[in-house]
C-alpha positions as CSV (number, residue, x, y, z in Angstrom):
1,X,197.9,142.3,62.9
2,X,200.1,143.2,65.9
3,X,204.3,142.9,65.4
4,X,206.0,141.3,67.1
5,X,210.1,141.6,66.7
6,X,211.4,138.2,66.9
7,X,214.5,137.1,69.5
8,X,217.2,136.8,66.5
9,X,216.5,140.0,65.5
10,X,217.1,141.2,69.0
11,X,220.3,139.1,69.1
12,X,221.6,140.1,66.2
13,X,221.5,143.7,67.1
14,X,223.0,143.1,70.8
15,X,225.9,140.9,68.9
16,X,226.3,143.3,65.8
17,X,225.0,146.7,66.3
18,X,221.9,146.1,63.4
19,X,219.0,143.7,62.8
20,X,216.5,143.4,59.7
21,X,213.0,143.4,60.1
22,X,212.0,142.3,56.6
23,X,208.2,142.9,55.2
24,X,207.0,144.9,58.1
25,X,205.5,148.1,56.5
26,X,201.9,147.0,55.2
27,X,201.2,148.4,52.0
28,X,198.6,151.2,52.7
29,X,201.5,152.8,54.7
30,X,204.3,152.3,52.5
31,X,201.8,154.0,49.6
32,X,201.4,156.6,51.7
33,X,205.4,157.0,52.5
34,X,205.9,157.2,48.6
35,X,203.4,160.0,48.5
36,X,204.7,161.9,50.8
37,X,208.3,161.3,49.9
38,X,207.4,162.8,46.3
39,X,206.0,165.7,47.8
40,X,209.1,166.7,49.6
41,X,211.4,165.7,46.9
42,X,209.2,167.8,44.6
43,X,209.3,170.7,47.3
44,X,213.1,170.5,47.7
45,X,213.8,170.7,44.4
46,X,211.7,173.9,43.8
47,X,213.2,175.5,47.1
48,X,216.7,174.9,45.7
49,X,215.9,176.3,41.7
50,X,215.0,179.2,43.7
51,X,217.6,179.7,45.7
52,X,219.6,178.8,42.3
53,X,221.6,175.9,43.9
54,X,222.5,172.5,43.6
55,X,224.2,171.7,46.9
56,X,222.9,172.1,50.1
57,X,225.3,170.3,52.8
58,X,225.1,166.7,52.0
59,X,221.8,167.1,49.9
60,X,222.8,167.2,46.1
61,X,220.0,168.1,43.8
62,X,218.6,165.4,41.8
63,X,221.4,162.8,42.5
64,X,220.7,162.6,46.3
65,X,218.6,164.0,49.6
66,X,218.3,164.0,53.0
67,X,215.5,166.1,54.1
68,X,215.0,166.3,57.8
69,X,212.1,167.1,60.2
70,X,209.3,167.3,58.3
71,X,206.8,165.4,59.2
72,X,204.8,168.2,60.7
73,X,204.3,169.5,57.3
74,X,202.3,166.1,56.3
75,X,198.5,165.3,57.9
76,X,199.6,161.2,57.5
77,X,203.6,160.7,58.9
78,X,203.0,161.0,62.7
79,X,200.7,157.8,62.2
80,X,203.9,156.2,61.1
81,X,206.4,157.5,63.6
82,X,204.6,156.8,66.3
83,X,202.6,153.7,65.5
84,X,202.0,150.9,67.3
85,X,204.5,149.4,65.1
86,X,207.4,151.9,65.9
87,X,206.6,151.1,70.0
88,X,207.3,147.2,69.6
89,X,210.7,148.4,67.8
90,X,211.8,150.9,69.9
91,X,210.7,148.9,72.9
92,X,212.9,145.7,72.0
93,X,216.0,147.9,70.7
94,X,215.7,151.0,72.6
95,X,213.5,150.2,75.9
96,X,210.8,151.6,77.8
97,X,211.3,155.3,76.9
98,X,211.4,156.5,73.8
99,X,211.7,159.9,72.1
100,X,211.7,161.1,68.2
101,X,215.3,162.5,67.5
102,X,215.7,162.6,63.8
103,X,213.0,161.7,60.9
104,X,214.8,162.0,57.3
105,X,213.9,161.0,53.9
106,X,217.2,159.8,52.5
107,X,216.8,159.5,48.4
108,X,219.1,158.7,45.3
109,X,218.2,159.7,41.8
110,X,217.9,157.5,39.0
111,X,221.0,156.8,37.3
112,X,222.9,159.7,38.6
113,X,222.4,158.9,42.3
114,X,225.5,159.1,44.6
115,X,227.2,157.1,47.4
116,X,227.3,157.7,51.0
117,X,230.7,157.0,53.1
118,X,231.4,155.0,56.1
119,X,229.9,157.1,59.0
120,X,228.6,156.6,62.2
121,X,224.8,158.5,63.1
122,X,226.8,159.3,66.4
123,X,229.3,160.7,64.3
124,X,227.7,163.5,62.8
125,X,226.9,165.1,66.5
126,X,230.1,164.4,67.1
127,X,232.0,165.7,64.6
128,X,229.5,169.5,65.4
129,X,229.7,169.1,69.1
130,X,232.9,167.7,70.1
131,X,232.9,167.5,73.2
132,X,229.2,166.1,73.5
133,X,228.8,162.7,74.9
134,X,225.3,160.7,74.8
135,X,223.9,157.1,74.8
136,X,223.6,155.7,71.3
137,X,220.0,155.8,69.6
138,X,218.5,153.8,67.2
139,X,217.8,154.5,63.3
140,X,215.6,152.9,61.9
141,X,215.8,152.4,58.1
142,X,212.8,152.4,56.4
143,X,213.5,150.6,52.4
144,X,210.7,152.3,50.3
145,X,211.4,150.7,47.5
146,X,213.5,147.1,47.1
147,X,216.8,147.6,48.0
148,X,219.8,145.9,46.3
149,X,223.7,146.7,45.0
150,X,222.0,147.9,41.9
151,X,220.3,150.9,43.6
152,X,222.1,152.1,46.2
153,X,221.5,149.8,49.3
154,X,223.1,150.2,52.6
155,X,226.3,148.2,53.7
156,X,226.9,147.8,57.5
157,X,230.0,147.1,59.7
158,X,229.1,144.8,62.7
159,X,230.6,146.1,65.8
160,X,233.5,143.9,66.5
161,X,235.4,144.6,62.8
162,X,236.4,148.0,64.1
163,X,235.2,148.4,67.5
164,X,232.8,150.6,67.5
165,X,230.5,149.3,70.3
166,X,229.5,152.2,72.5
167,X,232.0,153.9,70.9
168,X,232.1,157.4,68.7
169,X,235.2,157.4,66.0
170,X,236.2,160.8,64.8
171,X,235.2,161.6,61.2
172,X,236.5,164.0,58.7
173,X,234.9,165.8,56.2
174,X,235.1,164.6,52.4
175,X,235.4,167.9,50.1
176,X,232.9,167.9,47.3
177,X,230.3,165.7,48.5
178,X,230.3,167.1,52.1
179,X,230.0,163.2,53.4
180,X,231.8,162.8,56.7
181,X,233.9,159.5,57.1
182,X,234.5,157.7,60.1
183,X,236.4,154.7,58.1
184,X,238.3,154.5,55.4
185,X,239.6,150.7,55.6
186,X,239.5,147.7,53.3
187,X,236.4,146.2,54.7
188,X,233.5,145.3,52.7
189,X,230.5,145.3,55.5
190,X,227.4,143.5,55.4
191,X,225.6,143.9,52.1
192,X,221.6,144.3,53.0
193,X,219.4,143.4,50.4
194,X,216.0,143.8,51.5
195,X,212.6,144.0,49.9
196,X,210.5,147.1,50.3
197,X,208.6,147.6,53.4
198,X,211.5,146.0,55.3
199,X,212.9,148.2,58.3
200,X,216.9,148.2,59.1
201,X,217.6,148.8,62.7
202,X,221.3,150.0,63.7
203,X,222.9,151.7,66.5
204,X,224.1,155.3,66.1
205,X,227.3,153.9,66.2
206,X,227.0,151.6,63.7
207,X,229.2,152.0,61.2
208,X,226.8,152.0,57.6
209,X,227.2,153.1,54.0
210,X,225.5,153.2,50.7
211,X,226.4,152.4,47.1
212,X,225.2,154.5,44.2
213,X,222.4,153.9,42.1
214,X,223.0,152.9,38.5
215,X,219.2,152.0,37.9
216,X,216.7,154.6,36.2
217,X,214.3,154.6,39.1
218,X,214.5,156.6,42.4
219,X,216.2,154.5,45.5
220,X,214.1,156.0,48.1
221,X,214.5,155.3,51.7
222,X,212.8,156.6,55.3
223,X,214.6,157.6,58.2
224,X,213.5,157.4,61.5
225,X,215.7,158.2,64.7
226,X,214.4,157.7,68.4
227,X,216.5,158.2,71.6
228,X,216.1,156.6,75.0
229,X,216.1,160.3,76.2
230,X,216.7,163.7,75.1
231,X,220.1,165.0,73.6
232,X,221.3,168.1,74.5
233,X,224.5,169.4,73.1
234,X,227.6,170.4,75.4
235,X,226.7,173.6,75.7
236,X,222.7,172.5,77.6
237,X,220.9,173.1,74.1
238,X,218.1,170.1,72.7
239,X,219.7,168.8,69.9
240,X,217.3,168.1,67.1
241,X,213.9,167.8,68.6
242,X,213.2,165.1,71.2
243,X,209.4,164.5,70.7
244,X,208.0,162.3,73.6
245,X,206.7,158.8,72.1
246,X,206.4,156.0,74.5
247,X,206.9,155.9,78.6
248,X,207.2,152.5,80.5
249,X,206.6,151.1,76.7
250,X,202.9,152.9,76.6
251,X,202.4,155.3,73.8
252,X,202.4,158.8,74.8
253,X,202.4,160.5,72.1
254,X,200.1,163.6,71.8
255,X,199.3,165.1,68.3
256,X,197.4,168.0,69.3
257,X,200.4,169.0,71.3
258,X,203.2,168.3,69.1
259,X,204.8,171.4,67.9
260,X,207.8,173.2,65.8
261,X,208.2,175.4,68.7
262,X,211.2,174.8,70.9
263,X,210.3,176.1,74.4
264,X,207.2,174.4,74.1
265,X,208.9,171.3,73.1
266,X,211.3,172.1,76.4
267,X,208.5,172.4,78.4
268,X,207.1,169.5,77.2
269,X,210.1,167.4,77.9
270,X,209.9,168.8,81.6
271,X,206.8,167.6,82.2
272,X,207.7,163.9,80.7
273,X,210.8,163.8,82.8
274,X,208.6,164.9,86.2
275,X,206.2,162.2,85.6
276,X,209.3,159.7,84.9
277,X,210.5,160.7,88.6
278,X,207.4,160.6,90.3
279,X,205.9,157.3,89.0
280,X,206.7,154.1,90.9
281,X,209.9,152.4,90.5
């Protein structure tokens, strides 16, 4: 059955900054995003008992991860990312063109799993690349499991309460759990309690945060990040990845050509943006 995102979701994310799209993941997919999100959580925490850690940046073994840029690694997630569901999102709350940025499994153990600050997407390129200016992209927020207070759900600030439409506050680093903070005021957000296979769609300058989870299952959540076009950093360098996913709102996605491989991605991008300039406006 095709999706369709209704017009108050649209609304609320022009007026707000964020928008819930409840139910929208059927259930073959979602049981294939818990598969695969146990297979990198298992992989992770093997990596890091080799490596005899138990912090890496802002991932924290067993109480929380955020594992990035994977989905080459899996035969199933590209059917996700750039499914015909993922073009009626990014067409409504993005527009026409549409790249991958970021795709992150974001995951709080049982019992044990932590918090995440107030922070803006837009404020972790910031807070790297200072200088760096870009449009805002989207994140969408993929709950794997039912989200509540209980486990760890996200809280979000609409734009107005601290003005942050279209606009990038500066964030500082908190020691010990490597979070950076963008606010560190009195108020509560928007509490988003959402049933699993719901998607929550902010603006990267949204300001969002997440409460621990005092439950004794996994909170487990899926990541996606697309961009209207490429990010580059101040210095001319592709930030992330900026994998090419819809033009003029038609899938254009190719599998066989996607790649780890940065100067082939480049390339790649080259040859998106010359059709972009030669097709008829």
């Amino acid at each position: 059955m095709t999706y369709t995102v209704p017009q108050e979701a649209i609304d609320s994310f022009e007026q707000d900054g964020y928008a819930i799209l409840p139910s929208v993941i059927d259930a073959e997919t979602l049981s294939m995003l818990h598969m695969e999100c146990g297979y990198f959580i298992g992989y992770m925490d093997a990596w890091m008992t080799n490596k005899n850690i138990e912090v890496m940046g802002i991932t924290h073994k067993g109480k929380r991860y955020f594992i990035s840029n994977r989905y080459r690694e899996s035969p199933d997630m590209h059917r996700f990312l750039f499914s015909e569901l993922m073009q009626e999102i990014t067409m409504k709350f993005l527009g026409p063109n549409a790249y991958l940025f970021v795709e992150q499994w974001v995951v709080k153990g049982a019992e044990q799993g932590m918090k995440f600050a107030w922070h803006q997407d837009s404020g972790y390129v910031k807070f790297i690349d200072p200088p760096n200016v870009h449009k805002p992209y989207i994140t969408c927020w993929c709950a794997l499991d039912d989200m509540s207070s209980e486990n760890g759900t996200i809280s979000v600030l609409p734009h107005d309460v601290v003005g942050t439409r279209n606009n990038v506050l500066d964030h500082v680093r908190e020691e010990g759990s490597n979070d950076l903070i963008g606010y560190d005021g009195n108020e509560p957000g928007i509490e988003i309690s959402v049933p699993k296979g719901s998607i929550v769609v902010f603006s990267s300058t949204s300001l969002h945060r997440s409460s621990a989870n005092n439950t004794q299952r996994r909170r487990r959540a899926y990541l996606a990040q697309y961009s209207c076009e490429p990010l580059f950093s101040s210095t001319g360098k592709l930030w992330s990845q900026a994998v090419p996913f819809t033009q003029n709102g038609e899938i254009i996605y190719d599998h066989t050509r996607d790649t780890k491989d940065r100067d082939l991605q480049v390339s790649r991008l080259r040859e998106v943006q010359r059709d972009l300039e030669s097709a008829p406006s």
